[in-house]
C-alpha positions, -999 to +999 in steps of 0.1 A: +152+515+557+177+532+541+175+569+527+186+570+486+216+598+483+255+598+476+278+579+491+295+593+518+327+605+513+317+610+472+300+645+477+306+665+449+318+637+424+302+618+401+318+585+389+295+583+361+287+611+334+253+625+339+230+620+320+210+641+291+174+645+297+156+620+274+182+593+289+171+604+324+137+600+312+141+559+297+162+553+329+129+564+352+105+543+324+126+515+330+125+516+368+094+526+371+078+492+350+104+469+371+092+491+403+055+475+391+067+441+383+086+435+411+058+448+436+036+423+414+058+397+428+059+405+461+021+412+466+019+373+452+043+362+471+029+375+497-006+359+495+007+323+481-010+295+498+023+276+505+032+305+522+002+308+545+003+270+553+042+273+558+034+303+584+009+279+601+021+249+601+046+227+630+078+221+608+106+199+618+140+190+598+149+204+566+116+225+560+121+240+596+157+252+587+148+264+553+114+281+561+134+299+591+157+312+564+129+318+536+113+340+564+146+361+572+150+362+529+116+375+526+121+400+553+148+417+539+135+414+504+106+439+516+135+462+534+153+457+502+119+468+487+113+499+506+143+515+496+142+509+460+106+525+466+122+555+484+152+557+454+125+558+429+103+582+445+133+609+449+144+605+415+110+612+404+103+644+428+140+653+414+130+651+376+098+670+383+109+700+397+115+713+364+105+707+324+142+714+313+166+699+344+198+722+350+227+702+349+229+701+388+199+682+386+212+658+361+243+656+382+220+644+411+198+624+394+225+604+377+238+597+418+202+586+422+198+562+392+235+550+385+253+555+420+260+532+449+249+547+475+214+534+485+217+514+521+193+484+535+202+486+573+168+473+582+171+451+616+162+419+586+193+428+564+218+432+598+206+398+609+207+379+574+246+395+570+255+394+607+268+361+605+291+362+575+303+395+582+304+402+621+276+424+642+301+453+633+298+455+596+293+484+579+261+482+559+260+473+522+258+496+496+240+491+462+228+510+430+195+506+421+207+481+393+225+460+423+194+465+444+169+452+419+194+416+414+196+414+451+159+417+455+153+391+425+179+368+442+159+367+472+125+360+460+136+334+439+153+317+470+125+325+489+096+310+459+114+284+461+112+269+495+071+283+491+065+264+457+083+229+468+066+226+500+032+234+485+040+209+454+046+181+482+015+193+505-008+192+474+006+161+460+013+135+484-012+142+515-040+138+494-027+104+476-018+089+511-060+101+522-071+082+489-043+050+497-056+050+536-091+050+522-084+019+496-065+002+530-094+008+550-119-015+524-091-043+524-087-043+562-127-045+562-123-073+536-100-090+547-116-095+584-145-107+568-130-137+549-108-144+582-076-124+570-059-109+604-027-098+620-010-129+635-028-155+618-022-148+585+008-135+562-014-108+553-033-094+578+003-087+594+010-066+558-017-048+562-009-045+597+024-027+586+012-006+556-012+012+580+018+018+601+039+035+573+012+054+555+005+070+596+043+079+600+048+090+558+015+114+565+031+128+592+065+133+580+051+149+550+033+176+569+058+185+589+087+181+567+076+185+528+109+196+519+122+161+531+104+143+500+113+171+472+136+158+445+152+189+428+152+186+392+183+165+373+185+190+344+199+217+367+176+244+363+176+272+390+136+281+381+118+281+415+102+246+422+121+232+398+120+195+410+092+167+417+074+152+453+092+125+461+068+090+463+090+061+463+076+052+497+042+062+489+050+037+458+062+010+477+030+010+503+009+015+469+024-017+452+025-035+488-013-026+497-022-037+458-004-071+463-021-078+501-054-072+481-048-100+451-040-122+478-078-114+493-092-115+459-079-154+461-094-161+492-123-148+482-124-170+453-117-198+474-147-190+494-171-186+466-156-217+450-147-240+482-174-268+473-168-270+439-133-277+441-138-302+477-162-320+450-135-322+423-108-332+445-131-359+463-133-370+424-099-369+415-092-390+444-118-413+439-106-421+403-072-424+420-084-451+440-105-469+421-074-475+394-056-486+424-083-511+433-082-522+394-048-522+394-043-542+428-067-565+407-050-568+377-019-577+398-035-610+412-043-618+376-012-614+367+002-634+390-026-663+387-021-660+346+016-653+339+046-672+352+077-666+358+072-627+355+080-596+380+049-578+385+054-545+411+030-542+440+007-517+442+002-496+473-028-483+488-042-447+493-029-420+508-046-419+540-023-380+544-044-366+516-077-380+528-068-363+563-060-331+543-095-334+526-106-337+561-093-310+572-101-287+538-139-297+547-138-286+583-118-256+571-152-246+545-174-253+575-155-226+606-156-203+567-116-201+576-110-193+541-074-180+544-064-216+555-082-233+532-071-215+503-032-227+506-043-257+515-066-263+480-040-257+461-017-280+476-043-305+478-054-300+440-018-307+433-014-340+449-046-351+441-033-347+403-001-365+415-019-397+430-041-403+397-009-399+375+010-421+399-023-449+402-026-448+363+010-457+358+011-484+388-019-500+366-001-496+332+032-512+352+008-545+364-009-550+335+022-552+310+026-588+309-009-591+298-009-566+271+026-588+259+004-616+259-024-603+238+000-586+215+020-622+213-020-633+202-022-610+177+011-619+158+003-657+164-035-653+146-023-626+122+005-652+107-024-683+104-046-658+087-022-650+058-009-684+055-045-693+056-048-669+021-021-686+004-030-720+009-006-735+032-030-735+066-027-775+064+011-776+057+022-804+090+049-786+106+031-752+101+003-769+120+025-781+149+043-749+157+011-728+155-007-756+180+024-753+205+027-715+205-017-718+207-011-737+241+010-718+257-003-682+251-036-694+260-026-718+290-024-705+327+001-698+342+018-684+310+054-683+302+059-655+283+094-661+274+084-698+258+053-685+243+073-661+227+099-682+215+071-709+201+057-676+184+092-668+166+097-703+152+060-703+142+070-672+123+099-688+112+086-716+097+059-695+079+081-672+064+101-701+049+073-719+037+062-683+019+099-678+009+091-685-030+062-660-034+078-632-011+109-635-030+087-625-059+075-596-047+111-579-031+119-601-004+110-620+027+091-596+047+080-620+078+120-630+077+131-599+083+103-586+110+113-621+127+149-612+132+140-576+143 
C-alpha cells in the first residue's frame, strides 16, 4: 500500500497555496463523509450475493473473462482503499497536533489534501497496469481527489459485472425450473393420449424443447453475462440492462403450442364416439340420396324422352375404409391418429352429402320441368275457366294436346312445352279484349319471355 506524503522530487514546494484553517477543516469534513460512504460501498460490495455466487460458481465465456477482471478491479479498489484510509488518517493526526496549526502544518496538510503524491503499488494495482504500461512502470500517483474517482471508477465496473450476472441468475434459472416443470405435465400428458417422439409431430417437439431448456439452463449458469442486454438508452448506472429471454421465449411459445395440440387430442378422445356416430350419419344421408337419386334416374329415364339425365355414382368405399380405420383407431385409444384423421374425415363426409344432394337435384330436373310445365298448363284453364271461355273449341284442343303429352310416358319435354306455349297463345288472344282493358296483354308478354 502506498504511504500518503510529497512527491518526490517536490520537497519543500507547494504547487497549491495552503490553506487557512477553517478551509482545512471542510476539506477533512468532506473526506471524512466520502471516507464513510465509500467504505459503505465497499462493505456491500463486499457481501453481495452475486458476488458470492460469482466466487463459487464454474464460469465459461464472457462471464469467465469479465469476472477474472471484476476480481483484479475489486482488488485494487481495496488497495486503492487502504491508502486513501492511510491519507486521511495522517491528515487528521496532522490537524490535531495543535488547536491553531502553524503555517508549516498548513503547508503539509495542504500536500496531504490537495497534492499528488499518494501511491497504490499494491501487487493488484502492478498487475491491473502491467499490461498497458510494461512490468517496469513507475507507479501512479494520485491526489486524494484523483484517488476517490479512480476508486468510484472501479466499483462501478466492478457492480456491474456483480448486478448483471445476479439479474440473469435470479431471472431466468428460475423461469426455465417453472417451464421444465409445465414440460414435464405435457410430456406425462402427452404419453397418456399416445403422443411420443417418432410417432408423432409432437412428441418429437417436446422431445426438442427438453433438449434446449437442458443446454439454456446450463449456459445460463455458467455464462449469465452471455444473456445480458445492456440498456439502449446508454446509461453507464451499474446493471443498467435486461436478461436476455428470447430463447427462453421461443421454448415458452413452442412448449405452449405442443400443449394445444394435446388439448385437441384430448378432445378427440373425450369426443371420438360422438363424432364416429355423426360421421356414420352424415354418410348415411349421403348414401341414401344417392340411392334416391339412382332411383329418380330410372324414372327419369322410364318417364321423360329424349332427355340427358347424368349417372349417378356410388359410395365412396375410401371413406367407408377411413371410418374403418377411425373406429379401430378409438378402440387401440391411438388418439393422436385419430384426431387428424376426424377432421379429414368430417370434411369429406360434408363433401359427399353436398355432392349426393346436387347429383339428385341434377336427375330429378326434368321432372320438376315437367310439373312446373303442369302448373302453367292448369293455371291458364283455371283463369280462362273465370272468364267464361273454358268451352271455346280451339282453346279446348290445344289444352287436350298439351294434357297428353305432359301427362303421357315417355314425355317429350320439348313438344309438351311447345303444346304449352301455343295453349298459352291461344288463351291470351282469346283474352286480348279484356286484358287490353286493363294495360295490356299480360299472358302475351310472359309467352314471349
Amino acid at each position: 500500500m502506498g504511504v500518503p506524503g510529497p512527491c518526490p522530487g517536490s520537497a519543500g514546494r507547494h504547487l497549491t497555496p495552503a490553506p487557512g484553517r477553517e478551509e482545512a477543516d471542510r476539506a477533512l469534513a468532506r473526506l471524512g463523509a466520502e471516507y464513510e460512504a465509500i467504505e459503505t460501498s465497499l462493505l456491500a460490495l463486499q457481501d453481495h450475493a452475486g458476488r458470492r455466487l460469482l466466487e463459487g460458481a464454474d464460469l465459461s465465456g464472457t462471464t469467465k473473462e469479465r469476472w477474472a477482471e471484476a476480481e483484479r478491479s475489486i482488488a485494487v479498489l481495496w488497495a486503492c482503499f487502504d491508502t486513501y484510509t492511510a491519507a486521511l488518517t495522517a491528515a487528521r493526526e496532522l490537524r490535531a497536533r495543535r488547536r491553531w496549526p502553524s503555517p508549516d502544518d498548513l503547508a503539509e496538510l495542504s500536500e496531504l489534501l490537495y497534492g499528488t503524491g499518494l501511491t497504490v503499488d499494491d501487487a493488484a494495482s502492478r498487475t491491473e497496469t502491467a499490461g498497458a504500461a510494461g512490468p517496469d512502470a513507475a507507479a501512479e500517483r494520485f491526489s486524494l481527489e484523483e484517488l476517490v474517482e479512480r476508486i468510484n471508477g472501479l466499483y462501478a465496473r466492478s457492480l456491474d459485472v456483480i448486478v448483471a450476472a445476479d439479474a440473469v441468475w435470479s431471472a431466468l434459472p428460475a423461469r426455465i425450473d417453472l417451464l421444465s416443470a409445465e414440460l414435464q405435465r405435457t410430456r406425462s400428458l402427452a404419453h397418456s393420449v399416445g403422443v411420443r417422439p417418432g410417432e408423432h409431430p409432437a412428441g418429437d417437439d417436446l422431445e426438442r424443447i427438453t433438449d434446449e431448456l437442458s443446454r439454456l439452463r446450463a449456459q445460463v449458469i455458467a455464462d449469465p453475462l452471455a444473456f445480458w442486454v445492456s440498456s439502449s438508452t446508454g446509461s453507464s448506472a451499474p446493471g443498467g440492462g435486461r436478461p436476455d429471454t428470447v430463447r427462453y421465449d421461443r421454448a415458452a411459445r413452442a412448449l405452449e403450442d405442443v400443449r394445444r395440440e394435446i388439448e385437441a387430442v384430448l378432445d378427440v378422445r373425450q369426443d371420438a364416439e360422438r363424432r364416429l356416430m355423426q360421421l356414420r350419419d352424415v354418410l348415411s344421408r349421403a348414401d341414401r340420396t344417392l340411392t334416391e337419386a339412382r332411383q329418380a334416374r330410372g324414372e327419369v329415364l322410364a318417364k321423360i324422352a329424349a332427355s340427358e339425365v347424368p349417372a349417378v355414382s356410388g359410395p365412396s368405399t375410401a371413406l367407408y375404409e377411413q371410418l374403418v380405420a377411425a373406429a379401430e383407431y378409438r378402440r387401440r385409444a391411438q388418439w393422436h391418429r385419430l384426431s387428424p384423421l376426424l377432421e379429414s374425415l368430417e370434411e369429406r363426409a360434408e363433401e359427399e352429402l353436398h355432392r349426393a344432394r346436387e347429383s339428385l337435384t341434377a336427375v330429378t330436373a326434368p321432372l320438376a320441368v315437367r310439373a312446373e310445365l303442369r302448373g302453367r298448363l292448369d293455371a291458364y284453364k283455371a283463369e280462362l275457366a273465370r272468364h267464361g271461355l273454358a268451352g271455346d273449341p280451339l282453346l279446348l284442343e290445344r289444352y287436350d294436346t298439351a294434357r297428353r303429352m305432359l301427362w303421357s310416358a315417355p314425355c317429350d319435354l320439348r313438344a309438351a312445352e311447345q303444346a304449352v306455349w301455343r295453349y298459352q297463345r291461344a288463351a291470351a288472344e282469346a283474352l286480348a279484349p279484356e286484358q287490353e282493358e286493363h294495360g295490356g296483354n299480360e299472358w302475351e308478354h310472359e309467352g314471349d319471355t
